[in-house]
C-alpha positions as CSV (number, residue, x, y, z in Angstrom):
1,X,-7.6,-99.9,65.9
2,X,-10.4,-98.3,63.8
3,X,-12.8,-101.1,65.8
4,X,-11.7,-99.4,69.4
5,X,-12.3,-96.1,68.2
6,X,-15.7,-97.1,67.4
7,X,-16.8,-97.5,70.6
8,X,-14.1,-96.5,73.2
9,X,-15.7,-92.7,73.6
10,X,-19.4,-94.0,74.9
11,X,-18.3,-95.0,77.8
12,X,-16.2,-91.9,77.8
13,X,-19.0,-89.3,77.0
14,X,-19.2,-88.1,80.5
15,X,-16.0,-87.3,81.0
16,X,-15.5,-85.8,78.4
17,X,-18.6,-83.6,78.6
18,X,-17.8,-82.7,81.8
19,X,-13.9,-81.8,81.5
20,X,-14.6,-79.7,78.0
21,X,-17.7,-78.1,79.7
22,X,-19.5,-79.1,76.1
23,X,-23.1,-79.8,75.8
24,X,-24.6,-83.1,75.3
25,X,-25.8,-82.2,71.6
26,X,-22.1,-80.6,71.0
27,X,-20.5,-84.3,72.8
28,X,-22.4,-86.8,71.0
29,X,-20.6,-85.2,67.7
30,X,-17.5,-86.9,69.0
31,X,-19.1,-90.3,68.1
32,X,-20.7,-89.3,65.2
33,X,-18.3,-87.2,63.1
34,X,-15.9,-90.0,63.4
35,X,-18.9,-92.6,61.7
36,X,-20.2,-89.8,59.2
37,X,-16.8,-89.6,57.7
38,X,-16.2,-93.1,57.6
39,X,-20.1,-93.2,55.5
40,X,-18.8,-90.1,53.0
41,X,-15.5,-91.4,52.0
42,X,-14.6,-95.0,52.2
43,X,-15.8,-95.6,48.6
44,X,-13.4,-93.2,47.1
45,X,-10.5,-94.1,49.7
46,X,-11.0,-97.7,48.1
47,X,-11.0,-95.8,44.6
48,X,-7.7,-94.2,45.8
49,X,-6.2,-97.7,46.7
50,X,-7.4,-98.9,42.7
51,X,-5.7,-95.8,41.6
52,X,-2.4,-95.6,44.0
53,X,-2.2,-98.8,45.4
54,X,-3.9,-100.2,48.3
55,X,-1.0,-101.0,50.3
56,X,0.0,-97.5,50.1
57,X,-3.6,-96.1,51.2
58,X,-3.7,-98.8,54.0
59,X,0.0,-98.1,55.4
60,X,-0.8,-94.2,55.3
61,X,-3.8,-94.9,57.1
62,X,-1.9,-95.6,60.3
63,X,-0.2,-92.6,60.0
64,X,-3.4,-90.3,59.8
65,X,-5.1,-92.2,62.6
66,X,-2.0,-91.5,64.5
67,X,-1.8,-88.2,64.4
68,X,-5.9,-88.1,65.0
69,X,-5.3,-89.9,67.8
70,X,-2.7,-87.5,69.0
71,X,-4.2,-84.2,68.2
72,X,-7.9,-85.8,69.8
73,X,-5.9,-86.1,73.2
74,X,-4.5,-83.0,73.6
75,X,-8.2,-81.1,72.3
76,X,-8.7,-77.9,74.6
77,X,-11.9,-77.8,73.7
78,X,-15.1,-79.7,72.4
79,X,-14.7,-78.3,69.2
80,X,-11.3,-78.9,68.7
81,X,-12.3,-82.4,69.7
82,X,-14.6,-82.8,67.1
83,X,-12.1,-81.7,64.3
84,X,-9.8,-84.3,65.5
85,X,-12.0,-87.3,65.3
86,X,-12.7,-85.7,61.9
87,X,-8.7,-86.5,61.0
88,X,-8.7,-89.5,63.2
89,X,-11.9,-91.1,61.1
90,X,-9.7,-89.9,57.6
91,X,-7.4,-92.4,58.6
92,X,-9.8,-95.2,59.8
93,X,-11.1,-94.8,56.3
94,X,-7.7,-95.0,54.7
95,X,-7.9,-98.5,56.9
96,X,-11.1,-99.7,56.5
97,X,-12.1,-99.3,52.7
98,X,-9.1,-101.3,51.8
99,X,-8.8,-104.1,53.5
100,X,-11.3,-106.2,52.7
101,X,-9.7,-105.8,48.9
102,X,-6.8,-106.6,50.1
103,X,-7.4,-110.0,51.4
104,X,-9.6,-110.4,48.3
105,X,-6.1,-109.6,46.6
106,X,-4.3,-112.2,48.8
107,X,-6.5,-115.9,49.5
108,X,-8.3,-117.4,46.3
109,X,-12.5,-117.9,46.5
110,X,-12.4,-120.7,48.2
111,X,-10.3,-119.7,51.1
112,X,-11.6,-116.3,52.0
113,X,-14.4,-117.0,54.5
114,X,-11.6,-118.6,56.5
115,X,-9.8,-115.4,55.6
116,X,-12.5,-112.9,56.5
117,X,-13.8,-115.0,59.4
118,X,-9.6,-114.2,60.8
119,X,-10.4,-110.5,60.1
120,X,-13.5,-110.4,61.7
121,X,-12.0,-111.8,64.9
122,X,-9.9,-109.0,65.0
123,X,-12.5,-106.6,64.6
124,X,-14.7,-108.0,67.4
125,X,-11.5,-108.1,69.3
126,X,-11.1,-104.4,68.5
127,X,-14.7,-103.8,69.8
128,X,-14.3,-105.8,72.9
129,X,-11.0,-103.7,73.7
130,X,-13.0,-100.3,73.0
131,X,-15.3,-101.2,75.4
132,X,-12.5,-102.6,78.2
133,X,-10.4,-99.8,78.1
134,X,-12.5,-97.1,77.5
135,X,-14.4,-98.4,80.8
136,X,-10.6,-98.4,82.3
137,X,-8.5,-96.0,81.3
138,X,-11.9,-93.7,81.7
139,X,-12.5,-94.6,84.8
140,X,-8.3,-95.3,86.6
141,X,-6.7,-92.7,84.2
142,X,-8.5,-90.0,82.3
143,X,-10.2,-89.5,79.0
144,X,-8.0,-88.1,76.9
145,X,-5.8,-91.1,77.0
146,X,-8.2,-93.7,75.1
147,X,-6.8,-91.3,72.1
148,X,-3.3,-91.5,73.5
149,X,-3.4,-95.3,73.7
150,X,-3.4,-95.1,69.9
151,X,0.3,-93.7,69.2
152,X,2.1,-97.0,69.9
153,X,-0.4,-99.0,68.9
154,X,-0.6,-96.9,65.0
155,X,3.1,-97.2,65.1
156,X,3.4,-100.7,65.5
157,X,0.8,-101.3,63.5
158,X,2.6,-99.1,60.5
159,X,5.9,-100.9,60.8
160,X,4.4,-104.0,60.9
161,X,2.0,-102.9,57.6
162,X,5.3,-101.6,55.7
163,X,6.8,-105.4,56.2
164,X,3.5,-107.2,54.7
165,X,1.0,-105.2,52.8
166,X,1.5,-105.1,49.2
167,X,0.3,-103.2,46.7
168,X,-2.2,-104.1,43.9
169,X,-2.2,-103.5,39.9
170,X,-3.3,-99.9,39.9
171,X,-6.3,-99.0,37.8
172,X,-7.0,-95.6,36.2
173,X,-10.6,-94.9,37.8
174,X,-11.2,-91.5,38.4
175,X,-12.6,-89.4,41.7
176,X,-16.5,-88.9,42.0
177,X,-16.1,-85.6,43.9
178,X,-19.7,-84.3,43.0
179,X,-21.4,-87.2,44.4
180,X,-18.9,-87.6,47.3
181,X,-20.3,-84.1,48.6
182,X,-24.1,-85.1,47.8
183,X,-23.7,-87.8,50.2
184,X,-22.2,-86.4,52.7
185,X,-24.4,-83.1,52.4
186,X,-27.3,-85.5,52.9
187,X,-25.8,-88.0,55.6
188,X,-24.8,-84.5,57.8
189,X,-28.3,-82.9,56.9
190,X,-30.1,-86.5,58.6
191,X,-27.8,-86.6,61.4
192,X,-27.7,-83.2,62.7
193,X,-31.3,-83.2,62.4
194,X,-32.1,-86.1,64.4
195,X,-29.7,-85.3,67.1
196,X,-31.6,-82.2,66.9
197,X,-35.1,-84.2,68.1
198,X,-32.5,-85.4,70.8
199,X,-31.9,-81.8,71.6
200,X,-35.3,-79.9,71.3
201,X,-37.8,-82.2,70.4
202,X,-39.2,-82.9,67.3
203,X,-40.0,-79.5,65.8
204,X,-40.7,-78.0,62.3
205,X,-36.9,-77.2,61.8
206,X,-35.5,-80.4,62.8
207,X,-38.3,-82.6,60.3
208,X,-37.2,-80.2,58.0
209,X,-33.4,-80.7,58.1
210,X,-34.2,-84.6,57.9
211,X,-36.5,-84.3,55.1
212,X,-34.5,-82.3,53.0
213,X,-31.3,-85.0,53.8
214,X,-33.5,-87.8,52.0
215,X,-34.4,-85.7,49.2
216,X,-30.6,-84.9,48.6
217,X,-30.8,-88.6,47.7
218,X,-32.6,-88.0,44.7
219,X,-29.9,-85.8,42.7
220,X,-27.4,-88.0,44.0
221,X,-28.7,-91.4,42.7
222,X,-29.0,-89.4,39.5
223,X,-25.1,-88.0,39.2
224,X,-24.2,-91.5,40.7
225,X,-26.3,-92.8,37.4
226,X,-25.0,-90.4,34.7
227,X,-21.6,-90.4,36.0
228,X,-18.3,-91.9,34.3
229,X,-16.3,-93.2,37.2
230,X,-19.7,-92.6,40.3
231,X,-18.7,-93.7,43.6
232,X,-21.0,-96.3,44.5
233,X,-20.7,-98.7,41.4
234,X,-24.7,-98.6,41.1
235,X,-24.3,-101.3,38.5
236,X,-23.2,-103.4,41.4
237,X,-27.0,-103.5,42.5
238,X,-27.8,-104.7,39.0
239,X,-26.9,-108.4,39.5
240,X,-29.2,-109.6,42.2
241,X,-27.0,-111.7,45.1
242,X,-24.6,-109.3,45.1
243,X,-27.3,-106.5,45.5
244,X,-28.5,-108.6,47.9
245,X,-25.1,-109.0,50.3
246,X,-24.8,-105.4,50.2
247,X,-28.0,-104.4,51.0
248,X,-28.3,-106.9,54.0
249,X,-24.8,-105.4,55.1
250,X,-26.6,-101.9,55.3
251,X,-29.6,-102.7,57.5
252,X,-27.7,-104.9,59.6
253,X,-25.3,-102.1,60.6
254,X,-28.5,-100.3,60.6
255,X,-30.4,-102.5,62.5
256,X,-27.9,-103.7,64.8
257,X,-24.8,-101.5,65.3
258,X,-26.1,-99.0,67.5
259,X,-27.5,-101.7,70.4
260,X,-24.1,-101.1,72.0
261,X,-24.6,-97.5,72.7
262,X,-28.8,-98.4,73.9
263,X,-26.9,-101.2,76.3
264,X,-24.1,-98.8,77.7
265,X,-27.4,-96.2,78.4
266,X,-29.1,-98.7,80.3
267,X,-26.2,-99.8,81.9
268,X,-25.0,-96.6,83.3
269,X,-27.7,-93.7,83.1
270,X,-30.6,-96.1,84.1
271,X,-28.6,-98.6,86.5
272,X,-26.1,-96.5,87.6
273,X,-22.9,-99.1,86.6
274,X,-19.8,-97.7,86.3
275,X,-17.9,-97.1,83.1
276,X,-16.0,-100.4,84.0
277,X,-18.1,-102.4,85.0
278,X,-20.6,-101.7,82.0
279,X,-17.9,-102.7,79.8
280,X,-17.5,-106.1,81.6
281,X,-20.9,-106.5,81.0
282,X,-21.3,-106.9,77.6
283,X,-17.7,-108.6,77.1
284,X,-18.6,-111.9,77.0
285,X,-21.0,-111.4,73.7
286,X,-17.3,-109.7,72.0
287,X,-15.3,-112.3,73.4
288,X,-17.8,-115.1,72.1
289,X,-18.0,-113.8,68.2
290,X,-14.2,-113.2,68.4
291,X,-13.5,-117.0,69.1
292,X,-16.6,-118.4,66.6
293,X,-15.5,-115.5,63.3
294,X,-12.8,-117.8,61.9
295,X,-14.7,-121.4,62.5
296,X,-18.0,-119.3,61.0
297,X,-15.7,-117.9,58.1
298,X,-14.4,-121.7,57.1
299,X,-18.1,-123.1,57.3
300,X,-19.1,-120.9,54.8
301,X,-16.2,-121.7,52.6
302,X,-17.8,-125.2,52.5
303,X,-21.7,-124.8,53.1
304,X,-22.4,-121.5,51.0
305,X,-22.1,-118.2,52.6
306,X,-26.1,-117.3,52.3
307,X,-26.7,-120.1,54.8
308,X,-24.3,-119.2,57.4
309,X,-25.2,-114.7,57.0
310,X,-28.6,-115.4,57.3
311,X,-29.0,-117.6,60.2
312,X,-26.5,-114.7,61.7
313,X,-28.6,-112.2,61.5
314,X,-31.6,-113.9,62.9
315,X,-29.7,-115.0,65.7
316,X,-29.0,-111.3,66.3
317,X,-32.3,-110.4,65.9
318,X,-33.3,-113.3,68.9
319,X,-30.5,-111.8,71.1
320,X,-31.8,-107.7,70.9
321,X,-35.6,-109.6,71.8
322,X,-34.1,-110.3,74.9
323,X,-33.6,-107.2,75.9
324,X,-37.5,-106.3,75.9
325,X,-36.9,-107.8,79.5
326,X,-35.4,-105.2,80.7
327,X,-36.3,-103.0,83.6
328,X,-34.7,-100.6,86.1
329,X,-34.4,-103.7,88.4
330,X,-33.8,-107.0,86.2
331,X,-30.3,-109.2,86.5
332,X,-27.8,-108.3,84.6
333,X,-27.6,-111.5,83.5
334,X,-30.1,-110.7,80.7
335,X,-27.5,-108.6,79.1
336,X,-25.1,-111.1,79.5
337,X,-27.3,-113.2,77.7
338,X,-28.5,-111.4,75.2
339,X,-25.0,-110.4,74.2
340,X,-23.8,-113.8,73.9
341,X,-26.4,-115.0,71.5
342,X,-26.1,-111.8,69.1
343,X,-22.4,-112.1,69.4
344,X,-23.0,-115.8,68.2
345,X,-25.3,-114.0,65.6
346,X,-21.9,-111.7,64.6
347,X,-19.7,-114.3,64.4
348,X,-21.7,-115.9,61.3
349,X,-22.7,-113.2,60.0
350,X,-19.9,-110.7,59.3
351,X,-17.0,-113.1,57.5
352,X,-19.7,-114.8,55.7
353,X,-21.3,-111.9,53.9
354,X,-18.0,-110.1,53.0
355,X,-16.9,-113.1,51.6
356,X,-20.0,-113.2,49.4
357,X,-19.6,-109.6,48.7
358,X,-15.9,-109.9,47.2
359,X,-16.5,-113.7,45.7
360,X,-19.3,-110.9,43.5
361,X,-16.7,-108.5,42.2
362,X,-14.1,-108.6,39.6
363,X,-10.2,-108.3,40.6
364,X,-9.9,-104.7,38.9
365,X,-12.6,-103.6,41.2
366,X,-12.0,-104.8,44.0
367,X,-11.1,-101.6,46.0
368,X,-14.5,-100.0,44.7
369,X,-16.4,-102.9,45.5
370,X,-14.8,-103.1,49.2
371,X,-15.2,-99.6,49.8
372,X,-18.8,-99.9,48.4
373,X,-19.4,-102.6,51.2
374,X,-17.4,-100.3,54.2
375,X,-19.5,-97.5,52.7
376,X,-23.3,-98.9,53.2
377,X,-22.1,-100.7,56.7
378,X,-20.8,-97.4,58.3
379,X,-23.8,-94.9,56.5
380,X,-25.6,-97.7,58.9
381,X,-24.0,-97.8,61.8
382,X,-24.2,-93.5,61.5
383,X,-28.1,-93.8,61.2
384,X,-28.2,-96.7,63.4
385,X,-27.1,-94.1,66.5
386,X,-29.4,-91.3,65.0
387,X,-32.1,-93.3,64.9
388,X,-32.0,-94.7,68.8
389,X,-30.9,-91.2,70.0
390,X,-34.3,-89.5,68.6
391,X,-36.4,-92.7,69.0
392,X,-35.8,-93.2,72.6
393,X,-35.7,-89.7,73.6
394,X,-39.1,-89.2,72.9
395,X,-40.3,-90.7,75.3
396,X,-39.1,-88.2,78.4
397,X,-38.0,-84.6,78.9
398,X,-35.0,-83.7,77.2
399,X,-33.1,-83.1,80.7
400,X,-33.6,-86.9,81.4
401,X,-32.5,-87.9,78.0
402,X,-29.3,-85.9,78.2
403,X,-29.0,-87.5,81.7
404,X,-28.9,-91.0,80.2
405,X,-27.3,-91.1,77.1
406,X,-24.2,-89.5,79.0
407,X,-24.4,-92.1,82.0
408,X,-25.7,-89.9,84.4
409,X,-27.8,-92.0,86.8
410,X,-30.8,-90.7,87.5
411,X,-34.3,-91.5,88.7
412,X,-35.3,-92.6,85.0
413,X,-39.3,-92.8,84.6
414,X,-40.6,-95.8,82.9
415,X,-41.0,-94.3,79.8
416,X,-37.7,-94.2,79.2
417,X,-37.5,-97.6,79.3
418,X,-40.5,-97.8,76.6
419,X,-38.2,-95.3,74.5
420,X,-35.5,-97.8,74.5
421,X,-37.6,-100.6,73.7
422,X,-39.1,-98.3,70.9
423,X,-35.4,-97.9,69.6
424,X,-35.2,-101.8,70.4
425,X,-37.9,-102.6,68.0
426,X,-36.8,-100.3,64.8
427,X,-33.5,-102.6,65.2
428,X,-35.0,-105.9,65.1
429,X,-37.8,-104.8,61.9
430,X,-34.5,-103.9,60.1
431,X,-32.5,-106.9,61.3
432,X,-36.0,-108.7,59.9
433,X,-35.6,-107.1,56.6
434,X,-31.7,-107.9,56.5
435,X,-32.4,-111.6,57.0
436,X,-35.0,-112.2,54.3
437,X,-32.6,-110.1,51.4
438,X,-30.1,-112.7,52.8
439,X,-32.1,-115.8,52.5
440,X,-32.6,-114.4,49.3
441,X,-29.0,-115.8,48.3
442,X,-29.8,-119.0,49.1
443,X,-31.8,-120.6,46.7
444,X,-29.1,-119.8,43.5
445,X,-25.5,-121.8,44.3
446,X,-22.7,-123.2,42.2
447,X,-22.1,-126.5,41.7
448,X,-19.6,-125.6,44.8
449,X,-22.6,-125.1,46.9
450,X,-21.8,-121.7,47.4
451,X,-23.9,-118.9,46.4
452,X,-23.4,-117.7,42.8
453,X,-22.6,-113.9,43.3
454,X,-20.4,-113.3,40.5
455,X,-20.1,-110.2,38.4
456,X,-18.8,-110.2,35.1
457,X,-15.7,-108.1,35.0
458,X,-17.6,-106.1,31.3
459,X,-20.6,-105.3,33.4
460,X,-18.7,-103.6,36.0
461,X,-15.6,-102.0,34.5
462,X,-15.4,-98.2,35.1
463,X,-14.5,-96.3,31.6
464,X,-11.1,-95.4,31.0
């Protein structure tokens, strides 16, 4: 469910910018207040399921998202809107930053890339479901219900939670509220400055807002140093292959995660598609990681789970080349293409590396440690869409850019089609970059053959 909402508004944007009477800079803040609330707080929601329970947290979740979901729908006005994908991303997070603790908490070592590859089917299910129905119910029925669609689905979902999901033994780590609002001070400061560039170009006042978001960095690493219970368990990055996992989890969300969102572009505000038929597009590369996640997930059980990630990522990296190709007459058939072998990409990948990650932490930690991972994958996939939405619209006037990022079709110069490829090639350097701390995993295994991540329990306990 937290997978639909992910993508499900970018085929939406139009609509919605044109039945709120919003602005594009105001609309594009539906997608990413949702992702920078999911990059601020799904370390300490997975503190929250150490403390309370993650079953609890998780179950609640639905709840939340629900009501999100609900209040999202009904939103009079833009800003409204954006306030409810505000409470609808709280309860993703409730979701997200626990559940890769809790199948930690439920299948042994040896059994959770099967486990993960399972979960990982779901969520490229999820995606390819965003993109279907927010192409239909956009296009047959109206925005407002791809947030409506959520109500039965949350309360199936929570029924069907309160049956299964247990809780954990609770720890007594505490809340890291100063650097919770340090990162998302600085994560807010980057993103509304490079939607800015989008906006009005790349000015004095926009570098500045940027500038200042990396600097906030600095006194964060330092309270997240000093501090007794920090939110990013720092010591994590201490022991090297699990460093590693983490750090090619960010720059592949980074890298990759916001390709989707250059694709729909192309798809509708340079080839004119329609919301639909852009989302049929690019579901065969969904459909194709959904079915390969669980066989992915059990070959990394037995082969070693730096093997299987890294191969994953350059496979992604080969698919997004393919897309250099593109022009504002080629087949469609290169997206098709491209799709399926980056989704083949996906599908080793994800299960792999979060298996990795969790085979790295101790039990007692294991909500910290998975909201850790959540936390760097969705502080990517937030810059990932900053980054392509002032990268490519430097290339044309901002009227144009505004045009195609909200599927307008319109006579797009060729420069736009540079911008994207621009965008295109940021992706694949950090895809690059992501592959190589990967491989780095490879070369130190257990006599299992799998790659020796593990974290003794001393070296990472929070004090009391």
């Amino acid at each position: 469910m937290s997978a639909v909402d992910t993508t499900i508004v970018i085929l939406a944007l139009l609509k919605i910018n044109q039945g709120l009477h919003s602005t594009f800079l105001d609309t594009i803040w539906v997608i990413l207040i949702y992702l920078l609330v999911l990059a601020a707080l799904t370390t300490q929601m997975g503190r929250l399921g150490d403390i309370f329970g993650r079953g609890r947290i998780f179950n609640a979740g639905f709840l939340v998202f629900i009501v999100g979901s609900a209040m999202s729908g009904a939103a009079p006005n833009i800003s409204f809107l954006i306030g409810s994908r505000a409470v609808q991303g709280f309860g993703a997070v409730m979701l997200q930053s626990n559940s890769s603790a809790i199948v930690a908490d439920h299948f042994p070592p040896e059994e959770r890339g099967k486990a993960f590859g399972i979960t990982s089917m779901g969520w490229n299910i999820g995606g390819t479901l965003g993109i279907v129905l927010g192409g239909l119910i956009t296009t047959l029925i109206g925005w407002r219900y791809i947030f409506y669609i959520n109500v039965p689905i949350g309360l199936i979902g929570f029924v069907i939670a309160l049956k299964y999901i247990r809780d954990n033994k609770r720890t007594s780590v505490k809340i890291d509220y100063a650097g919770t609002g340090l990162l998302l001070a600085a994560l807010a400061l980057i993103a509304y400055g490079a939607t800015n560039v989008a906006g009005y170009g790349l000015d004095t006042f926009n570098l500045a807002l940027v500038v200042t978001g990396i600097l906030v960095f600095v006194p964060f690493v330092l309270v997240e140093k000093y501090a007794k219970s920090p939110m990013l368990a720092l010591r994590a990055f201490k022991v090297r292959l699990l460093s590693f996992s983490l750090l090619a989890a960010f720059l592949q969300a980074v890298g990759y995660l916001s390709v989707v969102f250059i694709l729909i572009m192309y798809l509708q505000g340079v080839r004119g598609f329609s919301p639909l038929y852009a989302a049929l597009i690019l579901v065969p590369g969904y459909v194709l990681a959904s079915l390969l996640a669980p066989l992915m997930g059990r070959l990394s059980d037995r082969i070693g789970a730096g093997f299987i990630a890294t191969t994953g990522i350059f496979f992604m990296a080969i698919g997004i080349m393919v897309y250099f190709f593109l022009t504002v007459t080629s087949t469609i058939y290169l997206v098709i293409l491209g799709s399926l072998i980056s989704g083949f990409g996906g599908a080793m990948f994800w299960p792999s590396n979060n298996s990795a990650v969790m085979s790295g932490a101790p039990r007692d930690l294991y909500g910290s440690i998975s909201g850790l991972l959540r936390t760097l994958s969705n502080m990517g996939t937030l810059l990932s869409y900053v980054i392509t939405v002032s990268v490519a619209s430097l290339a044309v006037s901002r009227a144009v850019a505004f045009e195609v990022f909200l599927g307008v079709h319109a006579k797009v110069p060729a420069s736009f089609i540079n911008g994207i490829h621009s965008a295109l090639i940021v992706s694949i350097i950090l895809l690059i970059a992501a592959g190589f701390l990967s491989a780095g995993r490879i070369r130190k295994r257990t006599g299992s053959g799998e790659p020796s991540t593990s974290v003794p329990s001393s070296n990472m306990q929070s004090p009391k």
